[in-house]
Backbone atoms as SQL, in Angstrom:
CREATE TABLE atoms (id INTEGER PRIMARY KEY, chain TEXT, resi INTEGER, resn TEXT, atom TEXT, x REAL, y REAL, z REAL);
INSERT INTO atoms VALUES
  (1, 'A', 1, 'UNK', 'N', 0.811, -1.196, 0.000),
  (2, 'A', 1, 'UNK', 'CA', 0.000, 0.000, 0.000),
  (3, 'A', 1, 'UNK', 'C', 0.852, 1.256, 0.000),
  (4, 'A', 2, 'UNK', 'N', 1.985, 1.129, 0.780),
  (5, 'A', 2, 'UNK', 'CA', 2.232, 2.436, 0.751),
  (6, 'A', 2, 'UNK', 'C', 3.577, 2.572, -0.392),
  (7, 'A', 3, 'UNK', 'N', 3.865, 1.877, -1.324),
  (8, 'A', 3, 'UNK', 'CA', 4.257, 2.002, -2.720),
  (9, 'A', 3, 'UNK', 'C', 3.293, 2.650, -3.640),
  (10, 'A', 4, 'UNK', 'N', 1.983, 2.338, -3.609),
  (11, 'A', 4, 'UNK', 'CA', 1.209, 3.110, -4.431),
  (12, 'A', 4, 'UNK', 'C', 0.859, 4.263, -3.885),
  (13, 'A', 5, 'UNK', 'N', 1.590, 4.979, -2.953),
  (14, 'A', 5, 'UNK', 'CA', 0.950, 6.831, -3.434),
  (15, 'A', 5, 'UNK', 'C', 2.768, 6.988, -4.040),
  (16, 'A', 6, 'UNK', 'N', 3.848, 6.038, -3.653),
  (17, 'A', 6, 'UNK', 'CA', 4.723, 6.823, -4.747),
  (18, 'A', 6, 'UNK', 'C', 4.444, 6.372, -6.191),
  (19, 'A', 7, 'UNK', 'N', 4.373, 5.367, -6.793),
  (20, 'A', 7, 'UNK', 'CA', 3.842, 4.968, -7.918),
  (21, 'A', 7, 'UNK', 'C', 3.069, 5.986, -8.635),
  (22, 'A', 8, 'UNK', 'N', 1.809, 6.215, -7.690),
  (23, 'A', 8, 'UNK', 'CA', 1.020, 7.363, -8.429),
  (24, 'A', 8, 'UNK', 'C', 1.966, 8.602, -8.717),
  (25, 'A', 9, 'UNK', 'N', 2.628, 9.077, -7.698),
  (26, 'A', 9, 'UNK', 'CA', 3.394, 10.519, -8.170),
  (27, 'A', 9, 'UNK', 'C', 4.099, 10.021, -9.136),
  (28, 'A', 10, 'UNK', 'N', 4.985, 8.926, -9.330),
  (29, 'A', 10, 'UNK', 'CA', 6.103, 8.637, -10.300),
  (30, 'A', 10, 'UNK', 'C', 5.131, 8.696, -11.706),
  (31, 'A', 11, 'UNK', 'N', 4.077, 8.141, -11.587),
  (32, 'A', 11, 'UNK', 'CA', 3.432, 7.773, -13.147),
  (33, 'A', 11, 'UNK', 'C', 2.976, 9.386, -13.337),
  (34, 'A', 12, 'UNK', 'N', 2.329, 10.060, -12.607),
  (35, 'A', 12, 'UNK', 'CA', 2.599, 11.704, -12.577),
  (36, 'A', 12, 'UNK', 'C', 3.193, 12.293, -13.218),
  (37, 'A', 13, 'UNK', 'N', 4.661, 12.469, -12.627),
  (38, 'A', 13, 'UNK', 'CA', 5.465, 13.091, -12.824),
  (39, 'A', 13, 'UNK', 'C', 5.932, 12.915, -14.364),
  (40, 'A', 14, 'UNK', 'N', 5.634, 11.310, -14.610),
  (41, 'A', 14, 'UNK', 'CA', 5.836, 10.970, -15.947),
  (42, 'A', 14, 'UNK', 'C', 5.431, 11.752, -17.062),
  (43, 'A', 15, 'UNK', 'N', 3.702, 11.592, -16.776),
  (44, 'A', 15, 'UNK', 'CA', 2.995, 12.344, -17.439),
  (45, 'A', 15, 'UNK', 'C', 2.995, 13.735, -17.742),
  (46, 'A', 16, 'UNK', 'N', 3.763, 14.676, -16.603),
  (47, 'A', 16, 'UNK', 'CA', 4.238, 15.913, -16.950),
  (48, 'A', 16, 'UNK', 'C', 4.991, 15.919, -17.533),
  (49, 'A', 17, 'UNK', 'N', 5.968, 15.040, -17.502),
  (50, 'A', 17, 'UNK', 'CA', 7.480, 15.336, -18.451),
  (51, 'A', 17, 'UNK', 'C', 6.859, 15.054, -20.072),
  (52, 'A', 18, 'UNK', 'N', 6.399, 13.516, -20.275),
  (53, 'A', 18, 'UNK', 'CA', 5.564, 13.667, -21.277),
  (54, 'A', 18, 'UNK', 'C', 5.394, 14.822, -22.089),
  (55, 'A', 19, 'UNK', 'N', 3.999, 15.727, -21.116),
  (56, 'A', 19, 'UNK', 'CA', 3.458, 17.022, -21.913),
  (57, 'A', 19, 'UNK', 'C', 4.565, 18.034, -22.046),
  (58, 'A', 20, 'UNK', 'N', 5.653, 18.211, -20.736),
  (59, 'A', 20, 'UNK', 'CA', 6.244, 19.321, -21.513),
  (60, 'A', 20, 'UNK', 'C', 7.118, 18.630, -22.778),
  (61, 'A', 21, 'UNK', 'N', 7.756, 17.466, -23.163),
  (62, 'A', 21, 'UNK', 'CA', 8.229, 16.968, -23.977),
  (63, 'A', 21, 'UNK', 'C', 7.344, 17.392, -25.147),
  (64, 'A', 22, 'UNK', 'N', 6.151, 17.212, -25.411),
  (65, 'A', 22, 'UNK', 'CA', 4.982, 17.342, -26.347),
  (66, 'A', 22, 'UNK', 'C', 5.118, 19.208, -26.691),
  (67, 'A', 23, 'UNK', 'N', 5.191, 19.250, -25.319),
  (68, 'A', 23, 'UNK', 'CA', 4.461, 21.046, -25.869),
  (69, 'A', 23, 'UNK', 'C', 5.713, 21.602, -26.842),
  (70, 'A', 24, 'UNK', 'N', 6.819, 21.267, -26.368),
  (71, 'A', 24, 'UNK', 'CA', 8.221, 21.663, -26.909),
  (72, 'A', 24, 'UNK', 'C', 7.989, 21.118, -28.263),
  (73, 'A', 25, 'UNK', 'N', 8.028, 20.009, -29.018),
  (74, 'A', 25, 'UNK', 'CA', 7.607, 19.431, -30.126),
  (75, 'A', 25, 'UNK', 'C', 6.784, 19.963, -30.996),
  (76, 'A', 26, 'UNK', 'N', 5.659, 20.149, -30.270),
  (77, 'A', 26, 'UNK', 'CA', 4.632, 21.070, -30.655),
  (78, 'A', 26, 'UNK', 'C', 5.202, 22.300, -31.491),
  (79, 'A', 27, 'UNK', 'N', 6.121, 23.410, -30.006),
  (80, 'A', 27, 'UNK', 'CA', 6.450, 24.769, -30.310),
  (81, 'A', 27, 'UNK', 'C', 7.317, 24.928, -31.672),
  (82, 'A', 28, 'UNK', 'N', 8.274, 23.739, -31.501),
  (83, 'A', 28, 'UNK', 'CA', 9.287, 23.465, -32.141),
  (84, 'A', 28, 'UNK', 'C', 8.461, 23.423, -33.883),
  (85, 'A', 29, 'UNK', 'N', 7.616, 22.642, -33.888),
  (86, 'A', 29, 'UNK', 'CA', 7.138, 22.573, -35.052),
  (87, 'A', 29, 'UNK', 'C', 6.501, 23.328, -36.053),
  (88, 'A', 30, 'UNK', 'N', 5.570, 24.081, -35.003),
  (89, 'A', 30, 'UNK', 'CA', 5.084, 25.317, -35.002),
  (90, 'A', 30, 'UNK', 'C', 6.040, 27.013, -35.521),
  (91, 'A', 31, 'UNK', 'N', 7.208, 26.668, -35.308),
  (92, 'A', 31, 'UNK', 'CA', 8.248, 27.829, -35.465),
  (93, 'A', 31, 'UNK', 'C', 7.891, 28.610, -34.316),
  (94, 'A', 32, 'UNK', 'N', 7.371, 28.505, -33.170),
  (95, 'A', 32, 'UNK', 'CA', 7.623, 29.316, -31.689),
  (96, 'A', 32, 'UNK', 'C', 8.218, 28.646, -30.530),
  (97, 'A', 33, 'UNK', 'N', 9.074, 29.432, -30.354),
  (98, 'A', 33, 'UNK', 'CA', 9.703, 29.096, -28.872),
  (99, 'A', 33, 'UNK', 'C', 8.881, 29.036, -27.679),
  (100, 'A', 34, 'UNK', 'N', 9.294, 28.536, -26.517),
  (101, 'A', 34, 'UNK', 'CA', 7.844, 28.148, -25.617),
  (102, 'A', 34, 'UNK', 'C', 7.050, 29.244, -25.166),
  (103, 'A', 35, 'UNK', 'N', 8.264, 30.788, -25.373),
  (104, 'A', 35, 'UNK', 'CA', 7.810, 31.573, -24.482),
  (105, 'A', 35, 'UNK', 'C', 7.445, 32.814, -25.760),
  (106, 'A', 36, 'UNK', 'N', 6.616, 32.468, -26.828),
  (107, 'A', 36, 'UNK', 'CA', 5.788, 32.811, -28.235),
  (108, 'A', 36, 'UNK', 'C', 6.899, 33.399, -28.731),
  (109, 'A', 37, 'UNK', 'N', 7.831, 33.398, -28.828),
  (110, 'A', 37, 'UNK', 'CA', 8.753, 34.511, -29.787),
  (111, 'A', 37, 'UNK', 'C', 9.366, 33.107, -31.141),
  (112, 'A', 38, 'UNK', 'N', 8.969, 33.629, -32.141),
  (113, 'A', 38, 'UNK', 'CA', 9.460, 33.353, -33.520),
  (114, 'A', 38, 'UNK', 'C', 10.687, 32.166, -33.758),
  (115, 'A', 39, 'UNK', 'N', 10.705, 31.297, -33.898),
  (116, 'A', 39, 'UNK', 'CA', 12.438, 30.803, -33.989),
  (117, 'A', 39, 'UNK', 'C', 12.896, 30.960, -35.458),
  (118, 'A', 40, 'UNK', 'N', 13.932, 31.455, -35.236),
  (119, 'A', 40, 'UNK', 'CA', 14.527, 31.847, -36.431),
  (120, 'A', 40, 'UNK', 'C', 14.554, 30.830, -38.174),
  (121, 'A', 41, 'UNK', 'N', 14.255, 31.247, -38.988),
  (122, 'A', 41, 'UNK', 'CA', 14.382, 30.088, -39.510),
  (123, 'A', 41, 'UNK', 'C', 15.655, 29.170, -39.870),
  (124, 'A', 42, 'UNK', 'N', 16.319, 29.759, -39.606),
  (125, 'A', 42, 'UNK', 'CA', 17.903, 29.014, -40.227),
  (126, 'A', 42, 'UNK', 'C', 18.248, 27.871, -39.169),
  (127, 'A', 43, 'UNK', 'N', 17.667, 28.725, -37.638),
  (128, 'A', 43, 'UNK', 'CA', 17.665, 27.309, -36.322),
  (129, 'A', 43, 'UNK', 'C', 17.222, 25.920, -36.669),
  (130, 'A', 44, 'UNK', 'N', 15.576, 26.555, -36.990),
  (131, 'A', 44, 'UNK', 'CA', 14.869, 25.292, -37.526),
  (132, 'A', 44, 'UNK', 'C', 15.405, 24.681, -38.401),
  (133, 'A', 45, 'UNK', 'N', 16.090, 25.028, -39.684),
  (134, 'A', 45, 'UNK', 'CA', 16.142, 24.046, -40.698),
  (135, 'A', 45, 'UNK', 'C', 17.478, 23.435, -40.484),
  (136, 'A', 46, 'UNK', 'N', 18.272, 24.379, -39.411),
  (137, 'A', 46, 'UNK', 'CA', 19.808, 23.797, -38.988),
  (138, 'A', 46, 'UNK', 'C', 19.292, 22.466, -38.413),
  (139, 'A', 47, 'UNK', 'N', 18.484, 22.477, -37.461),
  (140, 'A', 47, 'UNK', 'CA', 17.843, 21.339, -36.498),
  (141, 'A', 47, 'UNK', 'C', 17.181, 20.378, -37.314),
  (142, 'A', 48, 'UNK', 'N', 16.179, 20.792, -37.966),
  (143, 'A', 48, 'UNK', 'CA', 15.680, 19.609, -38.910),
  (144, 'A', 48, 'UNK', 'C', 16.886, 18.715, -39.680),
  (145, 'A', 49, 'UNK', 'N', 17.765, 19.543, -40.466),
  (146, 'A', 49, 'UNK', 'CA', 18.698, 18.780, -41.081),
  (147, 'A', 49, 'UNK', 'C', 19.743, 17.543, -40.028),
  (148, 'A', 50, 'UNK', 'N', 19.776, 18.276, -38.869),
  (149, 'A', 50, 'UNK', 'CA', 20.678, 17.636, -38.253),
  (150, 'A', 50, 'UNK', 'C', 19.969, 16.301, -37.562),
  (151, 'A', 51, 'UNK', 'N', 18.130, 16.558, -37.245),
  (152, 'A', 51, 'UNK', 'CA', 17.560, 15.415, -36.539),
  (153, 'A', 51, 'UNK', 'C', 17.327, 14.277, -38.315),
  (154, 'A', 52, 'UNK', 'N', 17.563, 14.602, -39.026),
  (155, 'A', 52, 'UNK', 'CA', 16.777, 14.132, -40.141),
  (156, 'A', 52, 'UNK', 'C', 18.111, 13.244, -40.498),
  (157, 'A', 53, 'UNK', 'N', 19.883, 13.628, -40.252),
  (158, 'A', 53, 'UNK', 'CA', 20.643, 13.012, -40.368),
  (159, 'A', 53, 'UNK', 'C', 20.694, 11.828, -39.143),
  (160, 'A', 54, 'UNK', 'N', 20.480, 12.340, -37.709),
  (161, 'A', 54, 'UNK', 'CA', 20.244, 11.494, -36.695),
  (162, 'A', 54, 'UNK', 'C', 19.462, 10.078, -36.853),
  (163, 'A', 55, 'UNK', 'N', 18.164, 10.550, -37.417),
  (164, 'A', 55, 'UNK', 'CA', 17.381, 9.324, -37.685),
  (165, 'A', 55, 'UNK', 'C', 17.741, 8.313, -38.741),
  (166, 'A', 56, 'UNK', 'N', 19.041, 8.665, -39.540),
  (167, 'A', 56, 'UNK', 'CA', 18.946, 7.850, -40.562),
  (168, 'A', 56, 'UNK', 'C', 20.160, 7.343, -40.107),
  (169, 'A', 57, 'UNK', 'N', 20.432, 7.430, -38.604),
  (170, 'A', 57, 'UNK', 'CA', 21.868, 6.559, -38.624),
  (171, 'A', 57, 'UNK', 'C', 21.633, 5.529, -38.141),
  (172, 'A', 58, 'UNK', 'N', 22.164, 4.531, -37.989),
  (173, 'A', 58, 'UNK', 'CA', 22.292, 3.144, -37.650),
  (174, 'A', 58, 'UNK', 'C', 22.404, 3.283, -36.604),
  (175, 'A', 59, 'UNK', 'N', 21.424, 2.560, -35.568),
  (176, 'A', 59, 'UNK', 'CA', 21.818, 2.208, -33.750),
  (177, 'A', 59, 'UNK', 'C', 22.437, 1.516, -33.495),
  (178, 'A', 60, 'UNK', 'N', 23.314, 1.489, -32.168),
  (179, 'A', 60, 'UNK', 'CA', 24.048, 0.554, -31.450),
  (180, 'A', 60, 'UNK', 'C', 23.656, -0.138, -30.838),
  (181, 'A', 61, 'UNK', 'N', 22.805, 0.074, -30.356),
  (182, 'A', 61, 'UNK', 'CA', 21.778, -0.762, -29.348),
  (183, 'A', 61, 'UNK', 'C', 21.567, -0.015, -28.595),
  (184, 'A', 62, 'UNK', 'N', 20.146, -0.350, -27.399),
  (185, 'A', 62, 'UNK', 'CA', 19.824, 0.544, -26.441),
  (186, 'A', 62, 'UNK', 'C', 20.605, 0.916, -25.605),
  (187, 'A', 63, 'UNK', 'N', 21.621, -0.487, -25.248),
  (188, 'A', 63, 'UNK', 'CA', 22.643, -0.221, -23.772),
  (189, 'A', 63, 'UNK', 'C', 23.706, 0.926, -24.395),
  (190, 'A', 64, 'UNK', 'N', 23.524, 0.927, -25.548),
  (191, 'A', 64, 'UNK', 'CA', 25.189, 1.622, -25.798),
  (192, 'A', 64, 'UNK', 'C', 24.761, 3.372, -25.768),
  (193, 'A', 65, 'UNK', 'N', 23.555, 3.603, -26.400),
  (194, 'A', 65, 'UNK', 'CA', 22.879, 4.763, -26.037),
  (195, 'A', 65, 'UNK', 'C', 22.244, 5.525, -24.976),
  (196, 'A', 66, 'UNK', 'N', 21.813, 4.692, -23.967),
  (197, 'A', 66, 'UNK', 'CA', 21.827, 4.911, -22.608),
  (198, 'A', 66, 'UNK', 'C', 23.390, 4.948, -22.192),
  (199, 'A', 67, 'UNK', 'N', 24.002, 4.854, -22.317),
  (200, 'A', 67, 'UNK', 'CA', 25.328, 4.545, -21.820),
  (201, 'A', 67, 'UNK', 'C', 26.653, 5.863, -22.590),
  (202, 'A', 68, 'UNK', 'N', 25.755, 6.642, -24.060),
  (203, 'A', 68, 'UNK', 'CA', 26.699, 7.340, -24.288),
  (204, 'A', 68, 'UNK', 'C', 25.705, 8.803, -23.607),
  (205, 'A', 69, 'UNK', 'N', 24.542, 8.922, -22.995),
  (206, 'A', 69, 'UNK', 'CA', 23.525, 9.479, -22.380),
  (207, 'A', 69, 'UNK', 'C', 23.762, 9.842, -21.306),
  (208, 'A', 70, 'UNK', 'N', 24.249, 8.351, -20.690),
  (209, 'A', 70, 'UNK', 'CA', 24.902, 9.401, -19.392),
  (210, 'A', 70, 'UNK', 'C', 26.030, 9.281, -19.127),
  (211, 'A', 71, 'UNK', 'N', 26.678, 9.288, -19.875),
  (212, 'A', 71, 'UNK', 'CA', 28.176, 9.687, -19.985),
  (213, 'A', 71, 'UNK', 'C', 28.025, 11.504, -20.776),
  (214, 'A', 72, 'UNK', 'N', 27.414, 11.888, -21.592),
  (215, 'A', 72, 'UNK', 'CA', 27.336, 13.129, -21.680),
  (216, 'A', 72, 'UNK', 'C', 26.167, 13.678, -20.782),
  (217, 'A', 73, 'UNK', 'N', 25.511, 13.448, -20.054),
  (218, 'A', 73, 'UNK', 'CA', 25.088, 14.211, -19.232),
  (219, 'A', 73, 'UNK', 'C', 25.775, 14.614, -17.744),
  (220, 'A', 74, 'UNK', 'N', 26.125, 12.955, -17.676),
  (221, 'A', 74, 'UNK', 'CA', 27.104, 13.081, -16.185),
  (222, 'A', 74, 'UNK', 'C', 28.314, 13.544, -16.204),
  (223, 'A', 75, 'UNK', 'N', 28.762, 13.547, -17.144),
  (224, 'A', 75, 'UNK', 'CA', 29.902, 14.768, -17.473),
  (225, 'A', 75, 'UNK', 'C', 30.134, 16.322, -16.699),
  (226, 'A', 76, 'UNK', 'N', 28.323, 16.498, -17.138),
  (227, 'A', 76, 'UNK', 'CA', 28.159, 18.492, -16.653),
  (228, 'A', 76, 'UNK', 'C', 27.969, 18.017, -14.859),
  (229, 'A', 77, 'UNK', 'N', 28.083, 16.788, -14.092),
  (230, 'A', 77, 'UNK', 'CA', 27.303, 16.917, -12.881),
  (231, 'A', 77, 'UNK', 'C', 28.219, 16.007, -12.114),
  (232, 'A', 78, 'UNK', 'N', 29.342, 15.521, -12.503),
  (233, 'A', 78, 'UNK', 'CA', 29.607, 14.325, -11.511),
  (234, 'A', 78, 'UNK', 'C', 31.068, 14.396, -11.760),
  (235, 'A', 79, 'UNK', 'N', 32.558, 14.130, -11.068),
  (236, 'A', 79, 'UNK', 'CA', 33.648, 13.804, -11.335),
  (237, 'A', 79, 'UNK', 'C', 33.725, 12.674, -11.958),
  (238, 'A', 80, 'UNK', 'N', 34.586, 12.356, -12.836),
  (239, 'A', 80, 'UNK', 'CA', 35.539, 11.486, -13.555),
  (240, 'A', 80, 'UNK', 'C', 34.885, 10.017, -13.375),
  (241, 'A', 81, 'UNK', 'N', 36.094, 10.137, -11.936),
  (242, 'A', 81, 'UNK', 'CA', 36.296, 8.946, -11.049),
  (243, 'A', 81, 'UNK', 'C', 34.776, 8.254, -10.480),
  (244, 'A', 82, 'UNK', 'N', 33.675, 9.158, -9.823),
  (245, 'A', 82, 'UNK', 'CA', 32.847, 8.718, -9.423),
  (246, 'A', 82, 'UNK', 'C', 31.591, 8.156, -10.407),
  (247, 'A', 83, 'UNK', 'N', 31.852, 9.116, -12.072),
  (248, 'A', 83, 'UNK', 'CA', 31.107, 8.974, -13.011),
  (249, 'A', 83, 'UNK', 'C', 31.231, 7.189, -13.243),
  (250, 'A', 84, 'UNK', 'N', 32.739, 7.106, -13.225),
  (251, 'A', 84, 'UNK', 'CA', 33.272, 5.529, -13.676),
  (252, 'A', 84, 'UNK', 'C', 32.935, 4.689, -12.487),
  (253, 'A', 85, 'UNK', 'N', 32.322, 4.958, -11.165),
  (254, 'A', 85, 'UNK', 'CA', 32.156, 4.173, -10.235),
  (255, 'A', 85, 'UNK', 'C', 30.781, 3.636, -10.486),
  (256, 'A', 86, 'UNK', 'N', 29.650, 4.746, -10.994),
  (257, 'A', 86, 'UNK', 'CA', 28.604, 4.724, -11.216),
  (258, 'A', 86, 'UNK', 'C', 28.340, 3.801, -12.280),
  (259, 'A', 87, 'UNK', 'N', 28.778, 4.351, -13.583),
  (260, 'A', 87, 'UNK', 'CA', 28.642, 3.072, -14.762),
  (261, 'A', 87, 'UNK', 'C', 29.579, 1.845, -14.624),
  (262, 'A', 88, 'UNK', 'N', 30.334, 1.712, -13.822),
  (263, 'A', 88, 'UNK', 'CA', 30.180, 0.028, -13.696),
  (264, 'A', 88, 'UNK', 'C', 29.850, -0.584, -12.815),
  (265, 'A', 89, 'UNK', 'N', 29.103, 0.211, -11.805),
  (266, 'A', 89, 'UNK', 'CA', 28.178, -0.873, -10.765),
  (267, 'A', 89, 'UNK', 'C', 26.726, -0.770, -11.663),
  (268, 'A', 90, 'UNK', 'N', 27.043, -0.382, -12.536),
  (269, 'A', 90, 'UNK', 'CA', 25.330, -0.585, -13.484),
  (270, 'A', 90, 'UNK', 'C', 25.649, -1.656, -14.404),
  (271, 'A', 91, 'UNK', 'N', 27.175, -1.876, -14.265),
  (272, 'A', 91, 'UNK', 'CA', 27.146, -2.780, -15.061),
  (273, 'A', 91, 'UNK', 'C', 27.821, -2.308, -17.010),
  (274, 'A', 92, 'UNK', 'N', 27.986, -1.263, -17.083),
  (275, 'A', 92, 'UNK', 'CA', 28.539, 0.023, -18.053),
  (276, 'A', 92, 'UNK', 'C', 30.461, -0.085, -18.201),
  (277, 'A', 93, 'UNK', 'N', 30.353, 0.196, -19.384),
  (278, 'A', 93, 'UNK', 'CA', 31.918, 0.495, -19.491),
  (279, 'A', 93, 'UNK', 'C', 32.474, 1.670, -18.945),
  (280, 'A', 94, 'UNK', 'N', 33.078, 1.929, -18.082),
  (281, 'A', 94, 'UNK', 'CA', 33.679, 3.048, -17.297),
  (282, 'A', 94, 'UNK', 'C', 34.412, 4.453, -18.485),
  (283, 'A', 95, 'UNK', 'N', 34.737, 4.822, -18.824),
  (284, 'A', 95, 'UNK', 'CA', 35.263, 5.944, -19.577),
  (285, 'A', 95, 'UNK', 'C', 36.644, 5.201, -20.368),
  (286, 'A', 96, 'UNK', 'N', 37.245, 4.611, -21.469),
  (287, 'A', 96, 'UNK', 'CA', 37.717, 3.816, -22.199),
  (288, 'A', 96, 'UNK', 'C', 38.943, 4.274, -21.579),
  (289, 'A', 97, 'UNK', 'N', 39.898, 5.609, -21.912),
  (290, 'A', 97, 'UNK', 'CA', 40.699, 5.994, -21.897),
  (291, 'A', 97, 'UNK', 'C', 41.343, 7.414, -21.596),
  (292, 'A', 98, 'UNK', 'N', 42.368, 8.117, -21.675),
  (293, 'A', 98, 'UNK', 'CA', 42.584, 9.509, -21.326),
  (294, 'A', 98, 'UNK', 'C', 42.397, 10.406, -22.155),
  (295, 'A', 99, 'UNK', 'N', 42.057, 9.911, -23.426),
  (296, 'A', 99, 'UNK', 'CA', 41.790, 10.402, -24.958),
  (297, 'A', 99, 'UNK', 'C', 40.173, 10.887, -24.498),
  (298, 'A', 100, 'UNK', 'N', 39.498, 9.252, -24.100),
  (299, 'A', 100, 'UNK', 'CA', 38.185, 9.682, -23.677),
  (300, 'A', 100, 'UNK', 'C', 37.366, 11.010, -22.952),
  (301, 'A', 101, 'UNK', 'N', 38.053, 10.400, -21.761),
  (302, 'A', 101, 'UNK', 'CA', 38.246, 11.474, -20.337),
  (303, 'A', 101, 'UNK', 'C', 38.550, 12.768, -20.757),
  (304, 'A', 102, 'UNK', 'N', 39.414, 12.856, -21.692),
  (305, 'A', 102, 'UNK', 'CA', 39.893, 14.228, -22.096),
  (306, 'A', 102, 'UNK', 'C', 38.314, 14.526, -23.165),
  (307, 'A', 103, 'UNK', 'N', 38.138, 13.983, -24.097),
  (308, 'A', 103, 'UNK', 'CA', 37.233, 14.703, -24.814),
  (309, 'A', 103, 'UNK', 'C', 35.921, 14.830, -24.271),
  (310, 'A', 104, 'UNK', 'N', 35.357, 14.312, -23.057),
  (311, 'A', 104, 'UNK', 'CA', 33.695, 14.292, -22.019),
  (312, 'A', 104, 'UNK', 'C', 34.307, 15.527, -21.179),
  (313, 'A', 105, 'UNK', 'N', 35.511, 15.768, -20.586),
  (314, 'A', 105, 'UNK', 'CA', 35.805, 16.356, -19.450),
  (315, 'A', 105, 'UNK', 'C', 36.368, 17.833, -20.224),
  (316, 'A', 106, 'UNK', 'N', 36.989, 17.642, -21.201),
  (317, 'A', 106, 'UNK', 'CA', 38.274, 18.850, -21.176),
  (318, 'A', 106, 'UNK', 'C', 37.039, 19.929, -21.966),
  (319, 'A', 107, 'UNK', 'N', 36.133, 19.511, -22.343),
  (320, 'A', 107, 'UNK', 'CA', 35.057, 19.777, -23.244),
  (321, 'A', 107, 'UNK', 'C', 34.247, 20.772, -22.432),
  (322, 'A', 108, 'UNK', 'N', 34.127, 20.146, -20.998),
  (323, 'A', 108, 'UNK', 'CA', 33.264, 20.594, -19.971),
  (324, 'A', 108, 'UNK', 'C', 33.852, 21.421, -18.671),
  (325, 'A', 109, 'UNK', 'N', 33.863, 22.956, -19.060),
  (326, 'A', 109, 'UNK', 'CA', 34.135, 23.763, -17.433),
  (327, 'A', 109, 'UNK', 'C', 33.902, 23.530, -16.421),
  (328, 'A', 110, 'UNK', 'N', 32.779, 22.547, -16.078),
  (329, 'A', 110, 'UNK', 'CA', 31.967, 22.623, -14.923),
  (330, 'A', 110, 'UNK', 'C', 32.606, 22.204, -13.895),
  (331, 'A', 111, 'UNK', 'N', 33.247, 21.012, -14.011),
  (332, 'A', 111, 'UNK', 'CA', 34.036, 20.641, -12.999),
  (333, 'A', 111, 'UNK', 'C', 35.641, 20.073, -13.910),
  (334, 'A', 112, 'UNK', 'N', 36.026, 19.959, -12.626),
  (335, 'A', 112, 'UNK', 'CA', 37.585, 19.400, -12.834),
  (336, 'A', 112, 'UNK', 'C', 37.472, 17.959, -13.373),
  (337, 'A', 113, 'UNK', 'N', 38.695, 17.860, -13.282),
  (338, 'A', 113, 'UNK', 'CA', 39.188, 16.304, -13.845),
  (339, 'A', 113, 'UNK', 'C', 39.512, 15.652, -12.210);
């Protein structure tokens, strides 16, 4: 019982991310930014061209895309060392090399190496 009032918020919360995912899509499609101002057109067709090359590439598989996902997200939020602690108790390849490390990290101000 008391899993389902978090359940309910989690399927919630889902559902918000969902709509703002949607509304953005929406705006995006529309040529307005969320907050009504115009998007330029050269953005849009920069973006279209670039999602339109995206979709036509060949996948790696899910694990490898979740896995290059949060390796560029955890990049802007987490050190190195602890990033690589994280993806391999998930079971993830840790950061390959210093070539690697250098191009996720040296890329990113946010934090140190």
């Amino acid at each position: 019982m008391g899993n389902s009032k978090y359940l309910d918020r989690s399927n919630s919360l889902t559902k918000i991310r969902r709509a703002e995912a949607d509304a953005i899509d929406v705006a995006r499609s529309s040529g307005i930014d969320c907050d009504g101002t115009p998007i330029p057109k050269a953005k849009l067709d920069l973006y279209k061209q670039v999602m339109g090359l995206e979709a036509g590439r060949q996948r790696s598989g899910v694990s490898n895309t979740m896995r290059s996902r949060i390796v560029r997200i955890g990049v802007k939020d987490l050190p190195q060392n602890e990033l690589d602690k994280m993806l391999v108790a998930a079971d993830f390849a840790p950061l390959k090399d210093e070539k690697d490390v250098a191009f996720y990290y040296e890329n990113n101000n946010d934090l140190p190496l």
